[in-house]
OpenMM code with the backbone's topology and positions (N, CA, C; nanometers):
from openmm import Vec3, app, unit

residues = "UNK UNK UNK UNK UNK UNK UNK UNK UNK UNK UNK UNK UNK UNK UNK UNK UNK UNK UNK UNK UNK UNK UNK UNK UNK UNK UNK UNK UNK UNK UNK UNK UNK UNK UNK UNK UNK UNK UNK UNK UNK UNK UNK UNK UNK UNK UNK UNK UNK UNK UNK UNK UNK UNK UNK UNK UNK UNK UNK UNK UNK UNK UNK UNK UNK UNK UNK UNK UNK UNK UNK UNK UNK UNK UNK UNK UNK UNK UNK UNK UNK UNK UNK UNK UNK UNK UNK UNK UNK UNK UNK UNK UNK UNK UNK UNK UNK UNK UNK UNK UNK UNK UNK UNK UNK UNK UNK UNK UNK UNK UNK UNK UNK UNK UNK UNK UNK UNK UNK UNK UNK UNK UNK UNK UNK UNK UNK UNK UNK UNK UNK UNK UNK UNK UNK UNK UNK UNK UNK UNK UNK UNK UNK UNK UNK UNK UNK UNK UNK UNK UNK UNK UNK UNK UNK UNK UNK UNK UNK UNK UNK UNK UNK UNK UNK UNK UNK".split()
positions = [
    Vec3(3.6822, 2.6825, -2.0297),
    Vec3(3.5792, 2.7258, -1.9385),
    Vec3(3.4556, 2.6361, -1.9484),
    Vec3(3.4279, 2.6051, -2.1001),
    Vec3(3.2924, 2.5385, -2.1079),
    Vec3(3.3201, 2.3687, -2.0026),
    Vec3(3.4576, 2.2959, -2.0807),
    Vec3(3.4884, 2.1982, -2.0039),
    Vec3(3.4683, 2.1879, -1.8494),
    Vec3(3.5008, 2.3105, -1.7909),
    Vec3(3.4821, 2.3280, -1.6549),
    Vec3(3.3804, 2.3038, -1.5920),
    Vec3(3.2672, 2.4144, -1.6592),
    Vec3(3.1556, 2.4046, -1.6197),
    Vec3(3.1283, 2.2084, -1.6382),
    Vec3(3.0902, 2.1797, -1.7362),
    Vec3(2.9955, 2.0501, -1.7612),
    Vec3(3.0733, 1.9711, -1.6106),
    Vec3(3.2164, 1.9639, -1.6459),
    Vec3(3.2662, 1.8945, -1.5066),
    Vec3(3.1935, 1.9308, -1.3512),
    Vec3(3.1886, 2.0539, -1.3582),
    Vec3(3.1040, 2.0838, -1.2244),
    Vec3(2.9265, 2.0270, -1.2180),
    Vec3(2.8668, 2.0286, -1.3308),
    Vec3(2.7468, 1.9768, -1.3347),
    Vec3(2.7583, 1.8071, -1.3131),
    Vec3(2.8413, 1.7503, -1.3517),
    Vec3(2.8266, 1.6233, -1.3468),
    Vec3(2.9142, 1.5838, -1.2185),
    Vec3(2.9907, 1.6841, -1.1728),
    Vec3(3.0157, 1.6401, -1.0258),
    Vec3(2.8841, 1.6311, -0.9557),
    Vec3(2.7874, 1.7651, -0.9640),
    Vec3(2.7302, 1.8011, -0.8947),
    Vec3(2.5799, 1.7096, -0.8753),
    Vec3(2.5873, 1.6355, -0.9804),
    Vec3(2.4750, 1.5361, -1.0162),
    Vec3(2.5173, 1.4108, -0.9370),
    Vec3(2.6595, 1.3717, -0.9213),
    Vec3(2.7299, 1.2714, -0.8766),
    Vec3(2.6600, 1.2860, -0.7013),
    Vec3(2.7161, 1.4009, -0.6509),
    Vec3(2.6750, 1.3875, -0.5144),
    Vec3(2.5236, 1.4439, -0.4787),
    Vec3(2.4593, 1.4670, -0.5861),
    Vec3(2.3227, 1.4403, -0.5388),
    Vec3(2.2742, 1.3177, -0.5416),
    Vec3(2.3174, 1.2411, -0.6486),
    Vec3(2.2579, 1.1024, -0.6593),
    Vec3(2.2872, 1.0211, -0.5175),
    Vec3(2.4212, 1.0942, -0.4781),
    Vec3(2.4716, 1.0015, -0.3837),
    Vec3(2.3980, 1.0704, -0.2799),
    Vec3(2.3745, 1.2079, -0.2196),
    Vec3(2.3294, 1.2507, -0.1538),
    Vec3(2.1718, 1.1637, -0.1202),
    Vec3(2.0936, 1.1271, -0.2340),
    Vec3(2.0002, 1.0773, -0.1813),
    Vec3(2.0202, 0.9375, -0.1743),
    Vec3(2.0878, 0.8537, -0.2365),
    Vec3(2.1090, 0.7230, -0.1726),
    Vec3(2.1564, 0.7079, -0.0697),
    Vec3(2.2364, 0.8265, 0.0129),
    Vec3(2.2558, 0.7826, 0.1802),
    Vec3(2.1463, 0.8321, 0.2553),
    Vec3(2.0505, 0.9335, 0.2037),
    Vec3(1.9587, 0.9237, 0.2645),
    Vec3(1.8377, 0.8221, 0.2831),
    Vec3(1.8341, 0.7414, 0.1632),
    Vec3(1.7447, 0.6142, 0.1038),
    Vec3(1.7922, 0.5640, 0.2444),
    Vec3(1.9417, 0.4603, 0.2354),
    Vec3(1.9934, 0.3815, 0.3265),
    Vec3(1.9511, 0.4247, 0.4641),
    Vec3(1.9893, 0.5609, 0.4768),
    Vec3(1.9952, 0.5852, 0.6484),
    Vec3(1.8558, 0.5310, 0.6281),
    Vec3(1.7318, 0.6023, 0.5816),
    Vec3(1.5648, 0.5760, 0.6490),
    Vec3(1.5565, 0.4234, 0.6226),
    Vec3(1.6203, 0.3624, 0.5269),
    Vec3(1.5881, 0.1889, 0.5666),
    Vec3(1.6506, 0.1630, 0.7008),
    Vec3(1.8262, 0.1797, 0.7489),
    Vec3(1.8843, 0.1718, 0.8394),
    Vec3(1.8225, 0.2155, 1.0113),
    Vec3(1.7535, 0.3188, 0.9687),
    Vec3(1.6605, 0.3498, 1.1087),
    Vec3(1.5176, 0.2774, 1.0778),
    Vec3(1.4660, 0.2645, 0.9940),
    Vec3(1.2952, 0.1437, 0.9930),
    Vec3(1.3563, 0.0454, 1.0233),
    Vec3(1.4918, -0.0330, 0.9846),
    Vec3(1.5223, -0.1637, 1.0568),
    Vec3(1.5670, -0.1465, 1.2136),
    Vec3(1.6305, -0.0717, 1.2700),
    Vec3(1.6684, -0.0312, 1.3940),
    Vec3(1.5095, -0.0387, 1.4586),
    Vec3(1.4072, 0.0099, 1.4035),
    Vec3(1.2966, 0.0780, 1.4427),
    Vec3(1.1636, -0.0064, 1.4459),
    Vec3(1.1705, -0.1109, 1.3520),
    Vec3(1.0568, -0.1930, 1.3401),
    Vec3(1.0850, -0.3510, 1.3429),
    Vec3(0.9880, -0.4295, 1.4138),
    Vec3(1.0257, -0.5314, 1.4338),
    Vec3(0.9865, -0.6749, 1.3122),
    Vec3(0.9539, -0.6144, 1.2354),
    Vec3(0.8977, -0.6782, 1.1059),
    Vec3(0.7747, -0.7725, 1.1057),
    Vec3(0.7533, -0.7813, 1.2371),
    Vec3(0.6458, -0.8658, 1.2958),
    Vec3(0.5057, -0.8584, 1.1584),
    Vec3(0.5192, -0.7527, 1.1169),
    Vec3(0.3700, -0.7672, 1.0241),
    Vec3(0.4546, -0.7423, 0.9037),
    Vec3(0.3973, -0.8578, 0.7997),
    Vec3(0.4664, -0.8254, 0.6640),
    Vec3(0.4578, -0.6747, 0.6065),
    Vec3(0.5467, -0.6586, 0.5073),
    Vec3(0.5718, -0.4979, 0.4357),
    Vec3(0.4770, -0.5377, 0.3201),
    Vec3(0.4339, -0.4311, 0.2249),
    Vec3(0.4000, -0.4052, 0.1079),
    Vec3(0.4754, -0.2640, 0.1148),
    Vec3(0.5156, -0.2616, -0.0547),
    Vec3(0.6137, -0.1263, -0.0603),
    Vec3(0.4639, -0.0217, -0.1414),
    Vec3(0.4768, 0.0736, -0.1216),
    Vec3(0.4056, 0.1632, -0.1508),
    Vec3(0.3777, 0.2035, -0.3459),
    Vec3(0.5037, 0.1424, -0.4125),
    Vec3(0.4224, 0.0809, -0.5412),
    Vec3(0.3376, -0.0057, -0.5321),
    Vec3(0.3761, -0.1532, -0.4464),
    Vec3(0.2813, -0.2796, -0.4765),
    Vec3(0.1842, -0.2124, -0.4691),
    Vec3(0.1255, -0.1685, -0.3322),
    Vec3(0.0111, -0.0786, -0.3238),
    Vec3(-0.0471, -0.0311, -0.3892),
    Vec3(-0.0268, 0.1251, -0.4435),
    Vec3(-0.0488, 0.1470, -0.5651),
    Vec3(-0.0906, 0.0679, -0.6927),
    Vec3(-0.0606, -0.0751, -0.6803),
    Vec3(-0.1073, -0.0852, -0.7960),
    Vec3(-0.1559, -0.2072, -0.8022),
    Vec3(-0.2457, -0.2270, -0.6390),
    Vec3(-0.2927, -0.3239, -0.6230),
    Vec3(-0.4221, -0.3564, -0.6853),
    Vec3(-0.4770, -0.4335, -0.6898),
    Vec3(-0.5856, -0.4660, -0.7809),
    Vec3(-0.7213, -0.5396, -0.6892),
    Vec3(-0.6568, -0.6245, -0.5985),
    Vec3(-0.7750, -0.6902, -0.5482),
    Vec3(-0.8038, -0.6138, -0.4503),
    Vec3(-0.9388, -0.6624, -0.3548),
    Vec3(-1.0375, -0.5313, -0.2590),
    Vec3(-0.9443, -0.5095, -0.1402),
    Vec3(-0.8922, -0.4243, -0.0988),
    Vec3(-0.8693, -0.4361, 0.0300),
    Vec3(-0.9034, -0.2644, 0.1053),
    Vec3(-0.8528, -0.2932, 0.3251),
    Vec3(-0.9012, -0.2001, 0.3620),
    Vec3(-0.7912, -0.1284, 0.4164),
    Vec3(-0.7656, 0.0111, 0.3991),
    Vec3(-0.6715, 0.0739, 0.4334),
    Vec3(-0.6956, 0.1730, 0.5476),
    Vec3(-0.6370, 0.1676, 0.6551),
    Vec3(-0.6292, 0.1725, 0.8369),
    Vec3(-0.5166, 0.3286, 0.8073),
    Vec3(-0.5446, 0.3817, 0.8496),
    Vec3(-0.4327, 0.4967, 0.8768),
    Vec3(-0.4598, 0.5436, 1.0354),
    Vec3(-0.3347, 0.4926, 1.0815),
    Vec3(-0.3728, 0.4535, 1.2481),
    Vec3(-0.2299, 0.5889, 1.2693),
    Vec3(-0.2497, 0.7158, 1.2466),
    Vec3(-0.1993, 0.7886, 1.3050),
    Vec3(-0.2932, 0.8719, 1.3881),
    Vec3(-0.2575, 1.0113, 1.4629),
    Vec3(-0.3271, 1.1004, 1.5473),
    Vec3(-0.4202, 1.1744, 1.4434),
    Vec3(-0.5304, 1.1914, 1.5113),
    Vec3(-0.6633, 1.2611, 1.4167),
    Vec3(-0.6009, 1.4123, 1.3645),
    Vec3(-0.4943, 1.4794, 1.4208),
    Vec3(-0.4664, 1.6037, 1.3640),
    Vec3(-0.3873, 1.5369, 1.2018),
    Vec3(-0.2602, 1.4394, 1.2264),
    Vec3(-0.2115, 1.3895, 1.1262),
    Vec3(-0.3155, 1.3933, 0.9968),
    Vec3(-0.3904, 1.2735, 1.0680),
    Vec3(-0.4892, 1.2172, 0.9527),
    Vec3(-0.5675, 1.4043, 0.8709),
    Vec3(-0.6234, 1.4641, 0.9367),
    Vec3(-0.6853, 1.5913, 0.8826),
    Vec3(-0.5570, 1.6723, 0.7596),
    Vec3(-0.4514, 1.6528, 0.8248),
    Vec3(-0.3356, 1.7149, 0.7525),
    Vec3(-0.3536, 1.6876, 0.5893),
    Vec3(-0.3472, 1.5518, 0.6269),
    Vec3(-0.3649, 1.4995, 0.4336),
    Vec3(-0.3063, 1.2708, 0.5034),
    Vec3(-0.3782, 1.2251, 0.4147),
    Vec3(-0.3968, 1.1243, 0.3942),
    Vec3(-0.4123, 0.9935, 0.3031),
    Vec3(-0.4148, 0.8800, 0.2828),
    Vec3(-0.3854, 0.8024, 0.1822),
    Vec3(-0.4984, 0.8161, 0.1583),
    Vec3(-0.5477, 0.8236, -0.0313),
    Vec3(-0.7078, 0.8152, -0.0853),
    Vec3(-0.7661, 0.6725, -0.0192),
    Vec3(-0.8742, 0.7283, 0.0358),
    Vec3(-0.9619, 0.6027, 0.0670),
    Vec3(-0.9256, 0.5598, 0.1962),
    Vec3(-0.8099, 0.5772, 0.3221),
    Vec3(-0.8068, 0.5181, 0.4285),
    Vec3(-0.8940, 0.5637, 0.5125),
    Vec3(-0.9065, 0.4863, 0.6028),
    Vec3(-1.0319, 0.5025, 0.6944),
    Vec3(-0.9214, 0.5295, 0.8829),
    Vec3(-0.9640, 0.6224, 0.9167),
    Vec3(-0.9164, 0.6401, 1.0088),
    Vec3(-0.8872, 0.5326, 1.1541),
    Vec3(-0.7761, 0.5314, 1.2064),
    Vec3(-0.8111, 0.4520, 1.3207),
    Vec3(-0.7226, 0.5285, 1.4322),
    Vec3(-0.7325, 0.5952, 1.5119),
    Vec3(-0.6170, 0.6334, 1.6168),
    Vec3(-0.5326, 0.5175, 1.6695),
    Vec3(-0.4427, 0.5296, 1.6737),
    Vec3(-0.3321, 0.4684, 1.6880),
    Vec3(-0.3557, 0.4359, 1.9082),
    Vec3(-0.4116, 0.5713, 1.9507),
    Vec3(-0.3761, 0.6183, 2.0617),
    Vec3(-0.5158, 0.5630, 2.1222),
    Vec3(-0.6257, 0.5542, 2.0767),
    Vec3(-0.7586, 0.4796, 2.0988),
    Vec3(-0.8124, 0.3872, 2.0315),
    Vec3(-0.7032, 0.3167, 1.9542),
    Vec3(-0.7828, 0.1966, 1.9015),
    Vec3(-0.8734, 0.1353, 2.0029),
    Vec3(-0.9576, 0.0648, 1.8823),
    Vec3(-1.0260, -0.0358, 1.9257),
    Vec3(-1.0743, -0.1360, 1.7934),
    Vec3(-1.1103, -0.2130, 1.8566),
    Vec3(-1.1570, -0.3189, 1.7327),
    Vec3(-1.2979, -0.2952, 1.6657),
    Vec3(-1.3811, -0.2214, 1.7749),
    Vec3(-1.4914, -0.1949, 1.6792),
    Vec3(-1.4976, -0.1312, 1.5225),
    Vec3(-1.3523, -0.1079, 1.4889),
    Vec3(-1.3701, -0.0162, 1.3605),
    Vec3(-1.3242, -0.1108, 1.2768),
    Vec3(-1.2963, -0.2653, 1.2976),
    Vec3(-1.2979, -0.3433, 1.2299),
    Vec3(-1.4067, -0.4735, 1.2711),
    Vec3(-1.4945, -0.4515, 1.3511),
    Vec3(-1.5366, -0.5402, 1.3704),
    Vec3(-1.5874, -0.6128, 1.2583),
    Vec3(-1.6730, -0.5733, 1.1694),
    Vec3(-1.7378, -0.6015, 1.0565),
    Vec3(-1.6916, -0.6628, 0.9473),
    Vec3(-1.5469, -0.6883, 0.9647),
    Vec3(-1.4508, -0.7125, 0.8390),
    Vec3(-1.4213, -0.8910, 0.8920),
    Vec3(-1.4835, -1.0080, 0.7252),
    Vec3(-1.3893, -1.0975, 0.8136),
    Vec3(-1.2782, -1.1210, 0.8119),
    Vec3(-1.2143, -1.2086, 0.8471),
    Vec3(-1.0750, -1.2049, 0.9274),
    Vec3(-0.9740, -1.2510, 0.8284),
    Vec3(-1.0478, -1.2823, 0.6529),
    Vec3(-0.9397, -1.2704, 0.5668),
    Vec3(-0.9036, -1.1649, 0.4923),
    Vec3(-0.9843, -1.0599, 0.5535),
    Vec3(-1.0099, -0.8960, 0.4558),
    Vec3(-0.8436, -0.8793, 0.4989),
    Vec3(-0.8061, -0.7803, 0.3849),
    Vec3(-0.6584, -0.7829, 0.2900),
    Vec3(-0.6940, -0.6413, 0.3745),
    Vec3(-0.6175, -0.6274, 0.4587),
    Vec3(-0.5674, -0.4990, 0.5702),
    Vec3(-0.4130, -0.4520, 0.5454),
    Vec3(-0.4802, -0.3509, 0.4966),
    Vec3(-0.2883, -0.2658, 0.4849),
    Vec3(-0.3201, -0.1593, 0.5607),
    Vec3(-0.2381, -0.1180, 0.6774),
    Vec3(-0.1866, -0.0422, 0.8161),
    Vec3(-0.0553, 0.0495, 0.7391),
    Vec3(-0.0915, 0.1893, 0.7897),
    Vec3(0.0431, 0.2592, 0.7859),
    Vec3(0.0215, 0.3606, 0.8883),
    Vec3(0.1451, 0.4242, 0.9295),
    Vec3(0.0877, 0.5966, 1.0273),
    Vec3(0.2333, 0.6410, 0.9439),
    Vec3(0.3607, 0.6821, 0.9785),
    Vec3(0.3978, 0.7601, 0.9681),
    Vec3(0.5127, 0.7195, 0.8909),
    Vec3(0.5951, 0.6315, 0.9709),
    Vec3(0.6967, 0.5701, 0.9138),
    Vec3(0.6836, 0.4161, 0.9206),
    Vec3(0.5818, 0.3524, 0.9859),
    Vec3(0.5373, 0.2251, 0.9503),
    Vec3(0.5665, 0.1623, 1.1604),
    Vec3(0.5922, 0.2696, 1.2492),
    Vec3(0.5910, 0.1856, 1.3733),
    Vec3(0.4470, 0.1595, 1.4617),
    Vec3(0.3759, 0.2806, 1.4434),
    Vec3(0.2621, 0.2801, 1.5148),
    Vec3(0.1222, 0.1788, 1.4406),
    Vec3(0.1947, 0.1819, 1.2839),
    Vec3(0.0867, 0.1113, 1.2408),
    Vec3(0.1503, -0.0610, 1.2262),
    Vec3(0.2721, -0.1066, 1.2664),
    Vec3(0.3256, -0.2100, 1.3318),
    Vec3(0.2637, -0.2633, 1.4316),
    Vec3(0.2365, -0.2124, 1.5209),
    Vec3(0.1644, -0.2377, 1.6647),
    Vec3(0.0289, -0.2225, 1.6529),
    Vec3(-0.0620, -0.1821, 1.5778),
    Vec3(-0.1668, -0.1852, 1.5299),
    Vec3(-0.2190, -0.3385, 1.4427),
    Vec3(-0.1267, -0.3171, 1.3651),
    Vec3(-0.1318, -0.4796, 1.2718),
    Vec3(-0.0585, -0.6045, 1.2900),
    Vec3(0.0005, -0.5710, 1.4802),
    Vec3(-0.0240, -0.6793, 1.5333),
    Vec3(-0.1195, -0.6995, 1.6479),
    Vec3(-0.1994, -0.6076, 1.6721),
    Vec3(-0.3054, -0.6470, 1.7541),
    Vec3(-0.3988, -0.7092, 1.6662),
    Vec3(-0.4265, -0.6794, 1.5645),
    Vec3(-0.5303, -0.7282, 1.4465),
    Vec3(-0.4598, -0.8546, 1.4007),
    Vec3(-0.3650, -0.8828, 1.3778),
    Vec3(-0.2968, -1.0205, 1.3978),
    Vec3(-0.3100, -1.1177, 1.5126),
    Vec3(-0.3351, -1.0416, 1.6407),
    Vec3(-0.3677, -1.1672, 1.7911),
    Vec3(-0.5052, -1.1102, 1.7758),
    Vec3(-0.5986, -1.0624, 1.6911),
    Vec3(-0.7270, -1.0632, 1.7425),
    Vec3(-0.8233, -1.1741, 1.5985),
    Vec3(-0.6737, -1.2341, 1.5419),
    Vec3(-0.7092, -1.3575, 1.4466),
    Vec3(-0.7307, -1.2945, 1.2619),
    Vec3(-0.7266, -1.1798, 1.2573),
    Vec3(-0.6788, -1.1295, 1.1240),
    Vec3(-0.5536, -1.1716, 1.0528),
    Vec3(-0.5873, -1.2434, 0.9532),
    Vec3(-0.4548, -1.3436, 0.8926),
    Vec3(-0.4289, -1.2347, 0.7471),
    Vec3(-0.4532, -1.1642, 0.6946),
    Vec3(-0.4019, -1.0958, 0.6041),
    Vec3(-0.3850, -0.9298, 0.5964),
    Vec3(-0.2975, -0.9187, 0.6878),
    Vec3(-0.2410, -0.7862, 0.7578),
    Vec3(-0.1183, -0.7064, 0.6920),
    Vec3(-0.1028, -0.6439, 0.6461),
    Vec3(0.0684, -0.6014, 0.5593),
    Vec3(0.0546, -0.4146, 0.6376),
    Vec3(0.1833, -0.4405, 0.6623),
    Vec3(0.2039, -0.3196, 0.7267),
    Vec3(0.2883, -0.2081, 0.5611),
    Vec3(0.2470, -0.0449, 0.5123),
    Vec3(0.2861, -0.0336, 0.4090),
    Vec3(0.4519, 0.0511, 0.4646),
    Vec3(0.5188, -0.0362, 0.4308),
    Vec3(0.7199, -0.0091, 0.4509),
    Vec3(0.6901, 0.1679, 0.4500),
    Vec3(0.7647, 0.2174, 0.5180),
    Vec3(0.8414, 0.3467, 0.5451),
    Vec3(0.7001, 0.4501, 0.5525),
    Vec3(0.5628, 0.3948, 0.5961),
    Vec3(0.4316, 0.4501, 0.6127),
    Vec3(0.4128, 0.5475, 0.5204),
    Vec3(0.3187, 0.7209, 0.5548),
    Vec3(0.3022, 0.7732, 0.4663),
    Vec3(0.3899, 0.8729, 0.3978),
    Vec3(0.5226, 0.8438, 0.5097),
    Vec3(0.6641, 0.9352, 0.4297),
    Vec3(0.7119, 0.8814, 0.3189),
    Vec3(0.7332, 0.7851, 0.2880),
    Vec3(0.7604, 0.6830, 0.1720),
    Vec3(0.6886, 0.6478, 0.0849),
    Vec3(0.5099, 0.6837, 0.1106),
    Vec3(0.4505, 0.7195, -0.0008),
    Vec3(0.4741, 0.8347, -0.0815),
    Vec3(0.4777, 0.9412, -0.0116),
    Vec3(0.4639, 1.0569, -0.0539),
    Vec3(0.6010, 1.0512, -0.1012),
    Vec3(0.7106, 1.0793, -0.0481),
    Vec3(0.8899, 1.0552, -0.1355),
    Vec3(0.8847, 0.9663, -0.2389),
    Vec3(0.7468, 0.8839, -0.2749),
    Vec3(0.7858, 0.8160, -0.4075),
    Vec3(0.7041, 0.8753, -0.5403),
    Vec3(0.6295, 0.9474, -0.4482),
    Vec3(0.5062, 1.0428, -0.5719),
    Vec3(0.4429, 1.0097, -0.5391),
    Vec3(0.3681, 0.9813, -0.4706),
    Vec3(0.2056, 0.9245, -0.4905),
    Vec3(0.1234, 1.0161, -0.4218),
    Vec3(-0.0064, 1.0452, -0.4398),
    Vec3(-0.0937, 1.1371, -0.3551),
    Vec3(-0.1371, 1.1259, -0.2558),
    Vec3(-0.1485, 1.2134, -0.1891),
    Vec3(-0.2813, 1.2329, -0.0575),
    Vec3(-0.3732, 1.3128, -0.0265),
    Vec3(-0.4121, 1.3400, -0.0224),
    Vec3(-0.5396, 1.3922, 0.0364),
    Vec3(-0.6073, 1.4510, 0.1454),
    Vec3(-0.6162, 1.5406, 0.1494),
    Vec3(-0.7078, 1.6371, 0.2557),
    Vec3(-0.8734, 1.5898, 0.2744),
    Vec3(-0.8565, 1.6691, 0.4041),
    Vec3(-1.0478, 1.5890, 0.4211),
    Vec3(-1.1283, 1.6364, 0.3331),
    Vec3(-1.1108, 1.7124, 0.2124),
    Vec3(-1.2010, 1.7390, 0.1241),
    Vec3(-1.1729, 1.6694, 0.0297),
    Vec3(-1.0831, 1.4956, 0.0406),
    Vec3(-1.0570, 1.4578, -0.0429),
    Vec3(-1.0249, 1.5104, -0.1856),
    Vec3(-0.9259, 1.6508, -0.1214),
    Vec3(-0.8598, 1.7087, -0.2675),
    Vec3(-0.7129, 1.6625, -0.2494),
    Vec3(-0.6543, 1.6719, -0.3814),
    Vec3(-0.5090, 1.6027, -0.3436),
    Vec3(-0.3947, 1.7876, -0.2676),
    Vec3(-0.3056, 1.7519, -0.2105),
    Vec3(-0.2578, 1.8117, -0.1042),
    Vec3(-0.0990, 1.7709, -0.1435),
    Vec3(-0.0207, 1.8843, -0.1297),
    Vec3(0.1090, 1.8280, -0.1238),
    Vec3(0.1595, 1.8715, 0.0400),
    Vec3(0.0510, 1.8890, 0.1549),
    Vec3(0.0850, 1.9054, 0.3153),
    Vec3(0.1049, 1.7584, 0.3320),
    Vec3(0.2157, 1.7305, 0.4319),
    Vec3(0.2029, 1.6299, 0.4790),
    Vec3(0.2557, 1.6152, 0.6637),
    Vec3(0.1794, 1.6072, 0.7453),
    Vec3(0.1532, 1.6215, 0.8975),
    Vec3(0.3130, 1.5010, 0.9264),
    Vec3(0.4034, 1.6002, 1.0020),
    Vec3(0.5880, 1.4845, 0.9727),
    Vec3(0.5785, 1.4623, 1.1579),
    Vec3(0.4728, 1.4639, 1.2183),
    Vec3(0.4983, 1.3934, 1.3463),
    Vec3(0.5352, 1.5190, 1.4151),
    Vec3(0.6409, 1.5230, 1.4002),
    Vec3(0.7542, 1.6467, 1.4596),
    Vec3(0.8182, 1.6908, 1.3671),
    Vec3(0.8877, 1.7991, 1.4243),
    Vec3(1.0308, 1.8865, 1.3504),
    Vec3(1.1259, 1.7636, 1.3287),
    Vec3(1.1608, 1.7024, 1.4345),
    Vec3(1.2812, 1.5683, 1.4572),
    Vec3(1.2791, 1.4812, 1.2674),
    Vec3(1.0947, 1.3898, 1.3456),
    Vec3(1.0793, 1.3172, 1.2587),
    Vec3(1.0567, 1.3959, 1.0804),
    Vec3(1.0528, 1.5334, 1.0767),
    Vec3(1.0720, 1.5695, 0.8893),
    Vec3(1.2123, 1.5416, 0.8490),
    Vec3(1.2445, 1.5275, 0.8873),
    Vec3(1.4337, 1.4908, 0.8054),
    Vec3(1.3773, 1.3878, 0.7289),
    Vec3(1.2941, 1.3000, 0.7519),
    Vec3(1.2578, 1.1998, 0.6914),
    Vec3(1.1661, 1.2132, 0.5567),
    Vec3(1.0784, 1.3361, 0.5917),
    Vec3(1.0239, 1.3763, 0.4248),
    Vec3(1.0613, 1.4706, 0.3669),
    Vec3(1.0885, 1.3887, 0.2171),
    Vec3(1.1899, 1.5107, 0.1167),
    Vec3(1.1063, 1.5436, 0.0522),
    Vec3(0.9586, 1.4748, -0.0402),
    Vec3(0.8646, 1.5706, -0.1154),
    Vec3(0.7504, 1.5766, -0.0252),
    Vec3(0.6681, 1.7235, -0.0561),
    Vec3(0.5914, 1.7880, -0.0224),
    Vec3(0.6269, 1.8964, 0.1075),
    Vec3(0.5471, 1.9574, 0.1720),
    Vec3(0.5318, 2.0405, 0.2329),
    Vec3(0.5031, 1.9847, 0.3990),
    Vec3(0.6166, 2.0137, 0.4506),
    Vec3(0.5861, 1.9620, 0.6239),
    Vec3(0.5062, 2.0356, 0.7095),
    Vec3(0.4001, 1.9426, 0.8026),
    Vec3(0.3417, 2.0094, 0.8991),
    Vec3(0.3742, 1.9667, 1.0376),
    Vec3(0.3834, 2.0366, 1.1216),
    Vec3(0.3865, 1.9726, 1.2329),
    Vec3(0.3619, 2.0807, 1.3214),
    Vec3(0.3225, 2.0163, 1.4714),
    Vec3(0.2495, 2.1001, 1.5576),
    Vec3(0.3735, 2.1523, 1.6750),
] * unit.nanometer
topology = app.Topology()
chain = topology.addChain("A")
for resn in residues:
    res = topology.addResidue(resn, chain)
    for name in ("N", "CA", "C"):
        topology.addAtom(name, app.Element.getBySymbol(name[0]), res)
C-alpha cells in the first residue's frame, strides 16, 4: 500500500511538472505567434536585477494600471499615448515598456524607437510573466498586491500566480 501511494505522488509530481512546462511552451508559442520582436526583450529577472538608472512605461489601460502594477512604473495609456510623457528623457534613457503580455507595450516601444529613442527593451511575456515568476506589484497605494488586472476572462489562462481581475 505504502509503495502505491509514493508511486502515485511521484506520478503526480511528473504531470504537474509537465503540466506546467506545456503551459510555459504554449505562452512562449502564442508571444511568438503574437509579437513581432521588433523591440528587444529583457526577461523579467534581468529586470529585477538591474542595476543601472532606467524608466519603466506601463502602457496598459488606466483601470489595469490602478489594479496593481510594476514598483516604480510610470503610467502611459497604451490607447492615448503621446510623447509628452517622455518628452524630457534623452534619447539614450534605458526604457523598459510592458502592458500585459508584452503586445501593446511592443507598439509603444516602437513608436519611441521611430521617434529616435535608441535604448528601448520591451519586458518578455509583460506583467503576466512578472508576476508567474514571483515578483511584486503594487497597488496605487504603492502596497504590494497579489490582484492582478488579466485584460479579460480569455486573456487569464495566461496568469497562474496571484489573483485575477478583470472587468
Amino acid at each position: 500500500m505504502r509503495r502505491g501511494y509514493s508511486l502515485f505522488i511521484i506520478c503526480a509530481i511528473v504531470l504537474l511538472v509537465a503540466g506546467c512546462m506545456n503551459r510555459e511552451k504554449e505562452y512562449d508559442i502564442m508571444l511568438k505567434g503574437l509579437l513581432k520582436e521588433s523591440v528587444p526583450y529583457i526577461a523579467p529577472e534581468e529586470l529585477n536585477s538591474l542595476d543601472s538608472p532606467y524608466v519603466l512605461l506601463d502602457t496598459r489601460s488606466p483601470r489595469e494600471y490602478e489594479v496593481s502594477h510594476i514598483r516604480n512604473a510610470e503610467f502611459i495609456s497604451y490607447d492615448e499615448f503621446s510623447f509628452e510623457a517622455v518628452s524630457g528623457l534623452p534619447r539614450d534613457t534605458l526604457i523598459v515598456v510592458y502592458c500585459s503580455v508584452g503586445y501593446r507595450s511592443e507598439k509603444i516601444g516602437e513608436k519611441l524607437k521611430e521617434e529616435g529613442f535608441t535604448n528601448v527593451l520591451n519586458l518578455y511575456g509583460g506583467i503576466f510573466e512578472w508576476k508567474n515568476e514571483g515578483f511584486e506589484v503594487v497597488n496605487l497605494k504603492q502596497q504590494v498586491t497579489d490582484s492582478i488586472h488579466t485584460y479579460n476572462k480569455s486573456w487569464s489562462r495566461w496568469m497562474l500566480n496571484g489573483t485575477k481581475i478583470y472587468d
